[in-house]
LUMVOPA-239202 format. One line per field, with one value per residue: y, z, x of N, C-alpha, C, O in turn; residue in three letters. Coordinates in steps of 0.05 Angstrom, whole numbers, plus 5000, padded with zeros to 4 digits. Atoms other than C-alpha are relative to their C-alpha. Layout:
n.north: c(Y ...)
n.up: c(Z ...)
n.east: c(X ...)
ca.north: c(Y ...)
ca.up: c(Z ...)
ca.east: c(X ...)
c.north: c(Y ...)
c.up: c(Z ...)
c.east: c(X ...)
o.north: c(Y ...)
o.up: c(Z ...)
o.east: c(X ...)
pami: c(Ala ...)
! end
This chain:
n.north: c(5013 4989 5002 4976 4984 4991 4985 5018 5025 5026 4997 5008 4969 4997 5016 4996 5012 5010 5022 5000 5014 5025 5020 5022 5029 5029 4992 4983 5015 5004 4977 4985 5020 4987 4966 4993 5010 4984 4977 5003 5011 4972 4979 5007 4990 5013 4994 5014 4999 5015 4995 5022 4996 4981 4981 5001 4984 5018 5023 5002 5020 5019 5009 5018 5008 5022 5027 5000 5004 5010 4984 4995 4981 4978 4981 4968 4991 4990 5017 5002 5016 4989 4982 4980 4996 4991 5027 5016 4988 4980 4984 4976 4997 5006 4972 5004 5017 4981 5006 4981 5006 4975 4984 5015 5018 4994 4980 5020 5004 4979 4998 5024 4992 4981 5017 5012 4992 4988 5020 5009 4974 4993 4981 4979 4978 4980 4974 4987 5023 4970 4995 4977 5005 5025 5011 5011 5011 5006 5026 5019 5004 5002 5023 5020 4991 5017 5025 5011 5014 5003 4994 4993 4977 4983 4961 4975 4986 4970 5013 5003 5013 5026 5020 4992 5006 5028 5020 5013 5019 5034 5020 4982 4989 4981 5007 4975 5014 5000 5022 5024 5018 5028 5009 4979 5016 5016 5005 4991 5006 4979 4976 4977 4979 4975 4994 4986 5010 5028 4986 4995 5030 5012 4990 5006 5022 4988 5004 5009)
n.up: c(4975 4982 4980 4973 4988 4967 4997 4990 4988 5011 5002 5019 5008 5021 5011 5024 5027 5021 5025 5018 5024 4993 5000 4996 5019 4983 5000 4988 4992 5026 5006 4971 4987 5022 4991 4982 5000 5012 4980 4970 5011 5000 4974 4999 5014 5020 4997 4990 5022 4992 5011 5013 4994 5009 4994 4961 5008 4999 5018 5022 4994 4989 4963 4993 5032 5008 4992 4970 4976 4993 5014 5029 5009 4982 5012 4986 4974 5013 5019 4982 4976 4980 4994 5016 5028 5019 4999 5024 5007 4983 5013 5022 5004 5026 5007 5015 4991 4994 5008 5011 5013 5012 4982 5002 4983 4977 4992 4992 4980 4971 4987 4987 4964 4988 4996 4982 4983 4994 4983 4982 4994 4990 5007 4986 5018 4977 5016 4998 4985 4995 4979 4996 5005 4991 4967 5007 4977 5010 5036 4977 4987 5024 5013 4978 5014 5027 4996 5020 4985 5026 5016 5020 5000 5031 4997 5024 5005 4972 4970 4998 4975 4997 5001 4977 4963 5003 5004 4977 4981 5003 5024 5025 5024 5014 5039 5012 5012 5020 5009 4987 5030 4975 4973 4983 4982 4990 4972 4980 4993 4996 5018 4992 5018 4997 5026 5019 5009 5016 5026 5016 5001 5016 5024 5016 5005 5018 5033 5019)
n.east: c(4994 4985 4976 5006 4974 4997 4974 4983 5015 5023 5027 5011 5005 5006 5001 4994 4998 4983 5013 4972 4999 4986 5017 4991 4996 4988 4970 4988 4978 4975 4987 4997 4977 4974 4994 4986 4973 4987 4985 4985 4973 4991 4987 4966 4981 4983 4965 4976 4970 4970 4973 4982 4973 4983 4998 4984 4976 4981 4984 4977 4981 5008 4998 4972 4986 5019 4996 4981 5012 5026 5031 5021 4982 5014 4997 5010 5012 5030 5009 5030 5005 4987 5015 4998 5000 5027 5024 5009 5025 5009 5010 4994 5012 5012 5008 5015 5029 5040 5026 5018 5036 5005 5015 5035 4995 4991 5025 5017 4993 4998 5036 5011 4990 5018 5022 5009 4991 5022 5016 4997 5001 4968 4994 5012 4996 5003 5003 4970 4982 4975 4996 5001 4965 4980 5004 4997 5013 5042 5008 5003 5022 5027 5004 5010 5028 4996 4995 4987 4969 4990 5022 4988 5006 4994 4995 4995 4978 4997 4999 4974 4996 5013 4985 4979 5008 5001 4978 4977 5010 4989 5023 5021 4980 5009 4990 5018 5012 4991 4981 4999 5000 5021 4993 4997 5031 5007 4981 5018 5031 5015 4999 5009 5000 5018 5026 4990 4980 5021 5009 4989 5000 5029 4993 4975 5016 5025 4996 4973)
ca.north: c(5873 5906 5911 5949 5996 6012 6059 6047 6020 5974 6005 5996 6066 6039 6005 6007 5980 5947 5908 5872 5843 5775 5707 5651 5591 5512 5527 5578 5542 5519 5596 5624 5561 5581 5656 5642 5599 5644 5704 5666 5634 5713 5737 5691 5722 5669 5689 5625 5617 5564 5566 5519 5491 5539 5592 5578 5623 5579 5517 5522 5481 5414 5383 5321 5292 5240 5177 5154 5167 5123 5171 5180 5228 5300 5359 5416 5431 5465 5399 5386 5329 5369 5405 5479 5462 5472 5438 5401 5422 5473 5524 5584 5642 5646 5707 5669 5631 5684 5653 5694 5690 5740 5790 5759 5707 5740 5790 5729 5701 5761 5764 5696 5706 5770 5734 5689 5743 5783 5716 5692 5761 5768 5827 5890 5956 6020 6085 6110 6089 6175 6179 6251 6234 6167 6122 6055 6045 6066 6018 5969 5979 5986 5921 5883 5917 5894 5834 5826 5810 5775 5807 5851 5923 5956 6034 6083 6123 6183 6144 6159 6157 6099 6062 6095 6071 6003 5972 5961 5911 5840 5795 5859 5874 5936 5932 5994 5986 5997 5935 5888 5820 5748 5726 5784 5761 5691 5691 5727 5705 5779 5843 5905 5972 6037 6054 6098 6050 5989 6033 6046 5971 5947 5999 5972 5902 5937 5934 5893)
ca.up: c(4943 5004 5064 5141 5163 5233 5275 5318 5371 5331 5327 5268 5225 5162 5095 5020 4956 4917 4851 4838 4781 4808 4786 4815 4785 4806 4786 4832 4875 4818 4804 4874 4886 4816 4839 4897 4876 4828 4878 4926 4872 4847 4913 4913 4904 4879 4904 4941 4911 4921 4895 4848 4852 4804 4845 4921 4922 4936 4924 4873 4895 4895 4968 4970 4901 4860 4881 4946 4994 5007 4991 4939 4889 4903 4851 4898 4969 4930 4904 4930 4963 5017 5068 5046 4984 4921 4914 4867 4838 4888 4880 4837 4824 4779 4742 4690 4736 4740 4734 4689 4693 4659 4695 4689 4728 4789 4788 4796 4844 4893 4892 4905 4971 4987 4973 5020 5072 5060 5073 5123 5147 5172 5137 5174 5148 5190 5173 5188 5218 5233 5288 5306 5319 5319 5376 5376 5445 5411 5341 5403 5434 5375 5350 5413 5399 5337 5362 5299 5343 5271 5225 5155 5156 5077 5078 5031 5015 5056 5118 5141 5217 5220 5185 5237 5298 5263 5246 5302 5329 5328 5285 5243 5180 5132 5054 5012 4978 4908 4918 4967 4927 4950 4986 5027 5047 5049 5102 5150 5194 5195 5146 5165 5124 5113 5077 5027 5021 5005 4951 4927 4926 4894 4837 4816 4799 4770 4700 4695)
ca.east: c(1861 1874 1921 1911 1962 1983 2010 2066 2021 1989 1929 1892 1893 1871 1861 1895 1880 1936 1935 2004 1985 2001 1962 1985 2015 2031 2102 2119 2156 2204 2216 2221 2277 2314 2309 2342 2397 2413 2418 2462 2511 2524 2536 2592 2664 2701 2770 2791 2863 2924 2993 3017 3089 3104 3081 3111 3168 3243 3266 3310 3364 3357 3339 3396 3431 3393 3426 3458 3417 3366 3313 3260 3294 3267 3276 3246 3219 3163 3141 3064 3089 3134 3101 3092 3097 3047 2975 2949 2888 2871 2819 2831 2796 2730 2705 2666 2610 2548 2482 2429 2353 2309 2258 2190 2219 2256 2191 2144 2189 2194 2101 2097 2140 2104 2044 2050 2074 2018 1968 2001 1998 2073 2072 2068 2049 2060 2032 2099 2165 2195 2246 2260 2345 2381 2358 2375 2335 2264 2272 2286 2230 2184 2210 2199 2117 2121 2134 2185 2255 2277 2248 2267 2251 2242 2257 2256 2328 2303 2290 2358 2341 2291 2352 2411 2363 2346 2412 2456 2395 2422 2361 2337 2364 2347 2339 2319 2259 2291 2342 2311 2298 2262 2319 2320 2233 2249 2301 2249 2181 2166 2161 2160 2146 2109 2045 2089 2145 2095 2058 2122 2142 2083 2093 2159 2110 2054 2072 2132)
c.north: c(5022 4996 5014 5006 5004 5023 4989 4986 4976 5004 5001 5029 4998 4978 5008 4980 4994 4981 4997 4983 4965 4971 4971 4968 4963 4996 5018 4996 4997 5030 5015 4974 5006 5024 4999 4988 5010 5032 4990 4991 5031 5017 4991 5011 4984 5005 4978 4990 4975 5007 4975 4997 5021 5023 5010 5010 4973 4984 4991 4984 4971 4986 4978 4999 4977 4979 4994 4998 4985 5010 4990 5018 5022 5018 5022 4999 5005 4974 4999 4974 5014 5021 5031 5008 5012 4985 5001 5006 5006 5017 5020 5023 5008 5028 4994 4979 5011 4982 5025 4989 5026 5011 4994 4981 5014 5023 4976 4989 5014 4999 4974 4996 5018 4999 4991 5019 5013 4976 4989 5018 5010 5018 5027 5026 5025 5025 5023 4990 5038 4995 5038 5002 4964 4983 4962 4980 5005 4985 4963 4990 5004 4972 4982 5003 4991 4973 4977 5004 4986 5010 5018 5022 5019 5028 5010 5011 5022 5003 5005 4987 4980 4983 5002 4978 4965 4984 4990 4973 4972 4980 5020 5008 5017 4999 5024 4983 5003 4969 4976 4973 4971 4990 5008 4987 4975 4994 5010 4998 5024 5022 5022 5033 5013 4991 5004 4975 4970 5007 4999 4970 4993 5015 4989 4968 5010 4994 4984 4971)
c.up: c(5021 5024 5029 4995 5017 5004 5014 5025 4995 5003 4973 4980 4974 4976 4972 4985 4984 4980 4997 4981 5005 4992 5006 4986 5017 5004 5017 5019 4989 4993 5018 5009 4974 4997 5011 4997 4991 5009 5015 4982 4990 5012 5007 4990 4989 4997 5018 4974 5023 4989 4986 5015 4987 5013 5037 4996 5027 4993 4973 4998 5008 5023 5004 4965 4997 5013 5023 5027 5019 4993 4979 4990 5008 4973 5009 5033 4999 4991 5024 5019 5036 5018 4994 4971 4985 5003 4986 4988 5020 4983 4990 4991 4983 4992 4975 5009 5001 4983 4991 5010 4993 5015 5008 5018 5031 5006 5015 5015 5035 5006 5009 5024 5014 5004 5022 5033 5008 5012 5026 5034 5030 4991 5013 5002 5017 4979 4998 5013 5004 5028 4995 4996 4996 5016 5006 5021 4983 4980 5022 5008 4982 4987 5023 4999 4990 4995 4974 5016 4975 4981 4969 4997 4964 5005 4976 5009 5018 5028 5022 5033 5015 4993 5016 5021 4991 5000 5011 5013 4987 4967 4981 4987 4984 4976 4998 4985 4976 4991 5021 4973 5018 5013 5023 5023 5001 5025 5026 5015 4990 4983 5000 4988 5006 4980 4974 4993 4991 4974 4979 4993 4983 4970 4985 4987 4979 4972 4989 4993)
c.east: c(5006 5011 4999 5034 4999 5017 5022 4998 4986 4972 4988 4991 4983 4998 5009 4989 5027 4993 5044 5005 5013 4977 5025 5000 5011 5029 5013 5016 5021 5008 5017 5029 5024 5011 5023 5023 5021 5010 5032 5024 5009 5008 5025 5025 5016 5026 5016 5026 5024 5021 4997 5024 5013 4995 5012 5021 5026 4991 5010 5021 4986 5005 5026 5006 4982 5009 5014 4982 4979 4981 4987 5015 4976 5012 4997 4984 4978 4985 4966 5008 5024 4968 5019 5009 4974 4974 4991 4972 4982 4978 5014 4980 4980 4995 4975 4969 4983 4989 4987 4968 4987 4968 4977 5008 5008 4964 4973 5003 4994 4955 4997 5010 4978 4979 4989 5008 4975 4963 5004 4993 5025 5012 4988 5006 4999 4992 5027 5033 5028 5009 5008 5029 4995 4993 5006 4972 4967 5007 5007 4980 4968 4994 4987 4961 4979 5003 5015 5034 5014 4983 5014 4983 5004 4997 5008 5028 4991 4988 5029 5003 4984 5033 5024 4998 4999 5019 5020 4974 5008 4984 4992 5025 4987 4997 4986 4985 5005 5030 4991 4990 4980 5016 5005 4969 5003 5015 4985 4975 4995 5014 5000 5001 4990 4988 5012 5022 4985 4985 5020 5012 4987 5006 5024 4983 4978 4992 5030 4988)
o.north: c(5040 4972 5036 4995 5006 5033 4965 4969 4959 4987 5011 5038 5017 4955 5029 4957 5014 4965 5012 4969 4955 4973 4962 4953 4960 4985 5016 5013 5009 5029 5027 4980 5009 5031 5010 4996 5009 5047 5004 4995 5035 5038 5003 5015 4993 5003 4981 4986 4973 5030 4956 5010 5032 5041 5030 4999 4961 4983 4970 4973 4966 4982 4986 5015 4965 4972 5012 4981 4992 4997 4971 5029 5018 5006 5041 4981 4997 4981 5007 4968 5000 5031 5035 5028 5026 4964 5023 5004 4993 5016 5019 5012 5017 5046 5011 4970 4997 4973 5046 4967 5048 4994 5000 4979 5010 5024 4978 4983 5007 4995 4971 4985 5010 5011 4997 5005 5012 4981 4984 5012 5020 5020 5033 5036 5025 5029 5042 4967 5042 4989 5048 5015 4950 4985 4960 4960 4989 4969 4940 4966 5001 4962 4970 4982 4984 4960 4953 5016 4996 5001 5009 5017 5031 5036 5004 5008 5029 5022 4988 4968 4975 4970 4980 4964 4947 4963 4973 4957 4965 4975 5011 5015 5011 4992 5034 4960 4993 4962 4956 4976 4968 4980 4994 4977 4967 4980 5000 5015 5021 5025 5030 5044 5012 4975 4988 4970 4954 4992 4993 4968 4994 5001 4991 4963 5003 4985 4986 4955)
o.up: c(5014 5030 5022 4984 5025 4991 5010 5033 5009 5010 4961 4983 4967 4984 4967 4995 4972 4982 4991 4977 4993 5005 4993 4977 5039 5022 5016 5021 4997 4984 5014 5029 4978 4986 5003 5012 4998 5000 5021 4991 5003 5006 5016 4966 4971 4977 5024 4950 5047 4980 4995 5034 4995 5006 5051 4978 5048 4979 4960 4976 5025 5032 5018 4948 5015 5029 5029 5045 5041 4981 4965 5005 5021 4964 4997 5033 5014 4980 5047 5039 5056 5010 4992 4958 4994 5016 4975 5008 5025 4958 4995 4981 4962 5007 4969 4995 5005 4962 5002 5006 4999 5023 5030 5035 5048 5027 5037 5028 5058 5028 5028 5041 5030 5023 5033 5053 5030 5028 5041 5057 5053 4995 5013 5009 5030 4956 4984 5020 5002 5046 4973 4977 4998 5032 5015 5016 4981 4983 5016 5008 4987 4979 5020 4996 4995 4973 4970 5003 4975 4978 4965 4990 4957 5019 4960 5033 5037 5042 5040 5041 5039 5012 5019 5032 5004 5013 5002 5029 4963 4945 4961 4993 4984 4966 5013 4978 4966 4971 5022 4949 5040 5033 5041 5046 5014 5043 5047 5005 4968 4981 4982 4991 5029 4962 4956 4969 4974 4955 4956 4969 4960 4951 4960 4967 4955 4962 4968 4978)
o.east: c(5021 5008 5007 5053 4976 5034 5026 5014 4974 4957 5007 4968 4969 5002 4998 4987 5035 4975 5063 5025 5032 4957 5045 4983 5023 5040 5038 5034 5041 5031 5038 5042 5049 5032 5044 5041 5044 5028 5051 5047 5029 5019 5045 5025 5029 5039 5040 5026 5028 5018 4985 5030 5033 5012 5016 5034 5019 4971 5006 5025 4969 5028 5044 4998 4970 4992 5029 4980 4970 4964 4994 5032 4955 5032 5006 4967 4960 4964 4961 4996 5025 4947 5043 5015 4956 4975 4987 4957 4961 4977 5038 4961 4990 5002 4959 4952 4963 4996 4992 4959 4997 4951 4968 4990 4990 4951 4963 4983 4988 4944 4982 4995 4962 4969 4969 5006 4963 4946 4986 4987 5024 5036 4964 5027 4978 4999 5033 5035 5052 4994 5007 5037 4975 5012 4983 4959 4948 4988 4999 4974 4944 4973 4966 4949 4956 5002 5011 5051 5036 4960 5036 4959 5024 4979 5025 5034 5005 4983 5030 5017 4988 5044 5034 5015 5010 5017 5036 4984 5006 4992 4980 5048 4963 5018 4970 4991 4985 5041 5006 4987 4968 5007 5015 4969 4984 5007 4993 4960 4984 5038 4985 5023 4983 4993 5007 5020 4994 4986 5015 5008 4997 5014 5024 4996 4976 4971 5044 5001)
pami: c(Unk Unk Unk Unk Unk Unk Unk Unk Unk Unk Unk Unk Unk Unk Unk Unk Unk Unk Unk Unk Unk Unk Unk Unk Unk Unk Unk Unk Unk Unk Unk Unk Unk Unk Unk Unk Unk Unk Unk Unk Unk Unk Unk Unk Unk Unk Unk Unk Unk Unk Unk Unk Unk Unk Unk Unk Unk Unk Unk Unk Unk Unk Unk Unk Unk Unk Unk Unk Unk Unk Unk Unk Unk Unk Unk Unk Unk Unk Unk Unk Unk Unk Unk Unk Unk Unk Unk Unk Unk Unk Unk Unk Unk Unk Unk Unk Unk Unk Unk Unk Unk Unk Unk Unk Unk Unk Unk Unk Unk Unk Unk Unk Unk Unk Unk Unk Unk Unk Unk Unk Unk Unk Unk Unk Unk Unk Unk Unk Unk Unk Unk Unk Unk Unk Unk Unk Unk Unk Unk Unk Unk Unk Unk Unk Unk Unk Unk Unk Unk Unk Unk Unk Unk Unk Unk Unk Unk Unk Unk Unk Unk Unk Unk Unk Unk Unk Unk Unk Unk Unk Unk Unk Unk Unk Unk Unk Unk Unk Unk Unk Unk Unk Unk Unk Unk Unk Unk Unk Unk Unk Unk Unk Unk Unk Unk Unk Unk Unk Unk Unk Unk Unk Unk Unk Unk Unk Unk Unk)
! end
């Protein structure tokens, strides 16, 4: 199969060959929806927390005496029915909820996204993406270009100042290409990479 590359005018520099071992199935939907549920429930931290009564610090003393007063009797201030008291089966937090799925799946997931990024052709491959310093104003004005204003930029680790200039812009977000994943491409119209950093992409697929 292959793919154009651009430069950063969008001019048309070229063409690759890739193979990512991908055959498409009727199920892929059903994987690419169990991928992602299972990213987004893992990203969860799972630290909302309440107090019990036993853990609201005072009331020790009991609020009036049992009988006499007209009241309801009362044993504590802390009780869940006072305000600032305890609550009643509040959350707490988890440590034992991770979802698993196993690699053949999340791998099959992530081509059948990319798949359709690359058909749709909202994927867009630059022969390069070097700034010289820092700039925030050129990855600005490249994206606007680019005509990717939301969009999801993959970079290699020794991109340092493509990713400097990219990441203060509002809609664009950065992923390395060694940890981006499918919910990183489905959240995005638009894709945006290098030659080298798509090669190297693709290879992590190849043979898994």
């Amino acid at each position: 199969m292959k793919i154009e590359y651009f430069d950063k005018d969008i001019n048309k520099v070229g063409e690759m060959d890739f193979d990512l071992n991908y055959k498409p199935s009727k199920k892929s939907g059903v994987v690419v929806n169990r991928v992602v549920r299972v990213l987004l429930a893992n990203k969860r931290q799972w630290t909302a927390s309440t107090k019990t009564r036993g853990e609201v610090s005072g009331g020790g003393k009991k609020p009036w005496k049992q009988k006499g007063t007209g009241r309801a009797r009362a044993g504590s201030i802390r009780s869940p029915l006072f305000r600032g008291g305890g609550v009643i089966f509040g959350p707490k937090p988890k440590t034992d909820f991770e979802l698993k799925i196993n690699k053949k799946e999340k791998r099959k997931a992530f081509l059948e996204v990319l798949m359709d990024h690359i058909e749709a052709k909202t994927l867009m491959v630059l022969n390069d993406l070097n700034f010289e310093k820092p700039k925030t104003k050129l990855a600005s004005e490249l994206v606007k270009k680019l005509d990717a204003e939301k969009s999801l930029f993959i970079l290699d680790k020794n991109m340092l100042n493509a990713y400097l200039s990219l990441r203060n812009l509002k809609l664009v977000e950065v992923r390395n290409v060694d940890s981006v994943n499918v919910y990183d491409l489905i959240r995005f119209p638009k894709v945006v990479t290098t030659k080298d950093t798509f090669e190297k992409l693709s290879r992590r697929f190849t043979n898994g």
